[in-house]
C-alpha positions as CSV (number, residue, x, y, z in Angstrom):
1,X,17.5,181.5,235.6
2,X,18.2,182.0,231.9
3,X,20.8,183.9,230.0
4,X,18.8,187.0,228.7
5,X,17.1,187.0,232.9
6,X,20.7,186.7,234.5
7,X,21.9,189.4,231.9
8,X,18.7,192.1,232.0
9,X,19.5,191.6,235.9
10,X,23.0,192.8,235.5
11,X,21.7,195.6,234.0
12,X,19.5,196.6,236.5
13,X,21.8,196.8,239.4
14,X,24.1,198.9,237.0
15,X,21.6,201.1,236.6
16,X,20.7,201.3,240.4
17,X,24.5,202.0,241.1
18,X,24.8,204.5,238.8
19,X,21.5,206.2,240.0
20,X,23.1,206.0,243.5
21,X,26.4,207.9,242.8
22,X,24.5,210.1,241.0
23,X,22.4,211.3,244.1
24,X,25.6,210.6,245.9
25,X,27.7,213.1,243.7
26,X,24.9,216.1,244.4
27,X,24.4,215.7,248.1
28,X,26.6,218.2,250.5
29,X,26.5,216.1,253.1
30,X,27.5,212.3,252.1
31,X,26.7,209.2,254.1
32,X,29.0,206.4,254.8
33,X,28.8,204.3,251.9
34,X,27.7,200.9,254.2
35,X,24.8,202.6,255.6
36,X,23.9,204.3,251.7
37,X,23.8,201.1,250.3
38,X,22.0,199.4,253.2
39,X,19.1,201.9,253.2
40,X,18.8,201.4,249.3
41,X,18.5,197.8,249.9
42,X,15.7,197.7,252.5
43,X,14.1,200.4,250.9
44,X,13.5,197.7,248.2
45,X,11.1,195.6,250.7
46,X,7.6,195.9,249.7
47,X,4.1,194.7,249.7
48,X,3.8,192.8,246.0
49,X,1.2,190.9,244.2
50,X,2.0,188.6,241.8
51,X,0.6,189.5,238.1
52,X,0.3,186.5,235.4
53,X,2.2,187.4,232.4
54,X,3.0,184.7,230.3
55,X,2.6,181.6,231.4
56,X,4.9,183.2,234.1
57,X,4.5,185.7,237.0
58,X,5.7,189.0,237.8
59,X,5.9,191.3,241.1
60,X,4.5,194.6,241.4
61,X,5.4,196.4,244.6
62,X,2.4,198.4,246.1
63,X,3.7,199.6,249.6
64,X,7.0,200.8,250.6
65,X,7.3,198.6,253.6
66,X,11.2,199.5,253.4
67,X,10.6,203.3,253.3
68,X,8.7,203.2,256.0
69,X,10.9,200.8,258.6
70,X,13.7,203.7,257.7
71,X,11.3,206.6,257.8
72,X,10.1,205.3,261.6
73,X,14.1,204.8,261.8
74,X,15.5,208.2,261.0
75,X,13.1,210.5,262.2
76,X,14.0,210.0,265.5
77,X,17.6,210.3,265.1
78,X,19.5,213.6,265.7
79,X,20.8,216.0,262.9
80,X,23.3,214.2,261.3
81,X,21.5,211.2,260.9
82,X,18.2,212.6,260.0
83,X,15.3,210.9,257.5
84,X,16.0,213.8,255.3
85,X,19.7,212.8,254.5
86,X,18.9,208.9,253.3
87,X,15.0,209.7,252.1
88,X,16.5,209.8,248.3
89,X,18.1,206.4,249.1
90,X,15.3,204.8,250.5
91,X,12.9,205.7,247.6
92,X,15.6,204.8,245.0
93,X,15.0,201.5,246.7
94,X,11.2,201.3,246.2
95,X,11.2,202.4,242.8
96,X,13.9,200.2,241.7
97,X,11.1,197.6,242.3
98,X,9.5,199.0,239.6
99,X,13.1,199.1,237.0
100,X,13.4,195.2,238.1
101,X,9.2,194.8,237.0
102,X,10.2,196.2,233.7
103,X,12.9,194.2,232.9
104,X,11.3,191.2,233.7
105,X,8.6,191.8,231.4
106,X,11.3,192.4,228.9
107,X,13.4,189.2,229.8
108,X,10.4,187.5,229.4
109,X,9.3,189.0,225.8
110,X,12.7,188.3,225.0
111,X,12.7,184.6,226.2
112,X,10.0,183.9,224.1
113,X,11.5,185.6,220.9
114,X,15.0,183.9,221.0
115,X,13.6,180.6,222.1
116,X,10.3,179.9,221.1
117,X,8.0,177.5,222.8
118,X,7.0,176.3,219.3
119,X,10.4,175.4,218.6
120,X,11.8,171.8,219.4
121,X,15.2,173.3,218.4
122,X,15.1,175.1,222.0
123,X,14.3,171.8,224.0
124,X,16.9,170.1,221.6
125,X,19.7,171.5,220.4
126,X,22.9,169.0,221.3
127,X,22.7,164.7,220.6
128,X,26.1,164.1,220.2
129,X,25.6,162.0,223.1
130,X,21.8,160.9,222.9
131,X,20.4,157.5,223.6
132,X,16.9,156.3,224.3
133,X,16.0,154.0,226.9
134,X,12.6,151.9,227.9
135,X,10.3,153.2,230.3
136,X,7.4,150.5,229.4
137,X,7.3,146.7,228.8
138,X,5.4,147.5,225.2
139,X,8.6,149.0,224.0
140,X,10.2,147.3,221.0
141,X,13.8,147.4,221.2
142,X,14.9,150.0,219.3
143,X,17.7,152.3,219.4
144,X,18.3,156.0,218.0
145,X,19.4,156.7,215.0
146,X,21.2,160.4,216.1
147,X,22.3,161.4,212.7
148,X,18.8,160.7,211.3
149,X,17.0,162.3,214.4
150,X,19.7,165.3,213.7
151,X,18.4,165.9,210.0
152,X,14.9,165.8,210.8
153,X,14.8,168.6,213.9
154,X,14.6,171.7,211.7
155,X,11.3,169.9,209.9
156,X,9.6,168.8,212.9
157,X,5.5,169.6,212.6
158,X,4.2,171.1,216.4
159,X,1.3,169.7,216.5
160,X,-1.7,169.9,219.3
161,X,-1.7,167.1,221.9
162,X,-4.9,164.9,221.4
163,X,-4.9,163.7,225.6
164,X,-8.7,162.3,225.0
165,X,-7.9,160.2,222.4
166,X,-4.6,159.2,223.4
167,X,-5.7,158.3,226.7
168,X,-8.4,156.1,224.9
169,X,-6.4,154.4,222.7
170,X,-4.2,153.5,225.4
171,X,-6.6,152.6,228.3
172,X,-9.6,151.6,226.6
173,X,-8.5,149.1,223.5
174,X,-7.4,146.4,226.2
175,X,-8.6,145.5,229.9
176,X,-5.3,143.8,230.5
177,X,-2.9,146.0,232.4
178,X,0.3,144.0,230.9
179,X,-1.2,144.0,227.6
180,X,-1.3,147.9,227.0
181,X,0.8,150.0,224.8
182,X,2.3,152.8,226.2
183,X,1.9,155.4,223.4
184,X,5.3,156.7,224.7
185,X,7.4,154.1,225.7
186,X,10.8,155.8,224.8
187,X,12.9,158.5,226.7
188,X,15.3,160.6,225.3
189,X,17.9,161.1,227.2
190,X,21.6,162.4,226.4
191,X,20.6,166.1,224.7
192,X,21.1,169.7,225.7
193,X,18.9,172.4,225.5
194,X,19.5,175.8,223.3
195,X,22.6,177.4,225.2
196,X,20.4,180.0,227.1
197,X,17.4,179.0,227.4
198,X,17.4,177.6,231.0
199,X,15.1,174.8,229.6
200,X,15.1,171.7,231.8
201,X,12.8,168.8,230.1
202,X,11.7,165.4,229.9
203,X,11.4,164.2,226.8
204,X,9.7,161.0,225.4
205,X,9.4,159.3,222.4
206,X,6.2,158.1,220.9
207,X,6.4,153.8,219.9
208,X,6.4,154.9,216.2
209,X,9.8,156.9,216.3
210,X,7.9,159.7,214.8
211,X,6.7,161.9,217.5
212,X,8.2,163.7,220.4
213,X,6.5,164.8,223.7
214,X,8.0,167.5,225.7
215,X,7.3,168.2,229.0
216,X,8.2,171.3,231.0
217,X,7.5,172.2,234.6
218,X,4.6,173.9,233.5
219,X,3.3,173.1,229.9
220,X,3.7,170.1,227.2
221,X,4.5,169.7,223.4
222,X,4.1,167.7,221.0
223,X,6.5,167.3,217.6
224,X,6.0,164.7,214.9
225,X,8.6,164.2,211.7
226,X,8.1,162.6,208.2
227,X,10.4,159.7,209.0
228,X,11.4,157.3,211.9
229,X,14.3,158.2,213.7
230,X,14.4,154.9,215.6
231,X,16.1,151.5,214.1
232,X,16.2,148.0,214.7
233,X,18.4,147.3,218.3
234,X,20.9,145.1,218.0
């Protein structure tokens, strides 16, 4: 989970609590504070769906399954423990479903304003301690040239990812397994993310020390600077 998620979620149950002692505060009659906050809780059970938004997905709760457990619950007890005392409760439950939809939307529209997918400066943010190493026999030996790599990050190019003709020029140019050359032969290895972002990547290195190839759980992305950032090994 990422900051501005972890954050937006502290808010929420804030907001929950304080909705609580408000009905809390106006109620005659006031229930043990265990069985308040218990109720709330399962009132917040729910048939969902799952709604694409982003690239990601979010819940939105259709049924009180919650409301009615506690509903089939308190009916049937006596006076003072009756569905009318801990309805409230159980509803605030439900509908906080709906508080904790909006805020994911929001943490989401956040996400993607503070650290952009565009970006490389999200995926790569920290190479004090950065390296490369091989991941194909066709790699040269080269090493990283960090301060170099370092100076070129806020003028990397996205570019679109050309998988048809990459996967030509690399599987069709020789019919000799061992003789191929791995367009991205490098890894990077070493970096941090932007503090935040709750981005966990591999990240490879295209043979020309130019371009970068980020891939996500979900989605790649492609970077390419003016200069090599990749030197002679020693």
């Amino acid at each position: 989970m990422n900051a501005t998620a972890t954050a937006l979620n502290i808010i929420t149950w804030i907001v929950i609590l304080l909705a609580i002692r408000m009905i809390y505060r106006k109620q005659e009659w006031r229930p043990k504070l265990w069985k308040m906050l218990i109720v709330v809780f399962v009132g917040l059970f729910s048939f969902s769906i799952n709604l694409p938004f982003f690239d990601q997905q979010v819940k939105l709760a259709i049924l009180p399954l919650g409301v009615w457990i506690l509903y089939g619950l308190y009916s049937r007890k006596n006076e003072g423990e009756s569905w009318e005392k801990y309805r409230k409760y159980a509803w605030l439950g439900f509908l906080a479903n709906y508080l904790f939809l909006a805020m994911s939307i929001l943490s989401i529209l956040l996400h993607a304003g503070i650290y952009p997918k565009n970006d490389i400066g999200t995926y790569i943010s920290e190479i004090n301690g950065a390296h490369i190493i091989k991941t194909h026999p066709s790699a040269a030996n080269l090493t990283l040239d960090r301060h170099l790599l370092m100076s070129q990050i806020d003028n990397m190019k996205y570019e679109p990812i050309y998988s048809d003709e990459w996967y030509r020029e690399t599987f069709e140019t020789s019919a000799e397994e061992n003789r191929k050359d791995e367009r991205f032969p490098y890894q990077l290895t070493g970096i941090n993310s932007k503090w935040g972002s709750g981005v966990h990547s591999l990240i490879l290195v295209e043979r020309d020390g130019k371009g970068i190839l980020i891939t996500t759980g979900q989605e790649q992305f492609y970077f390419r600077s003016d200069q090599s950032f990749l030197k002679e090994g020693k």
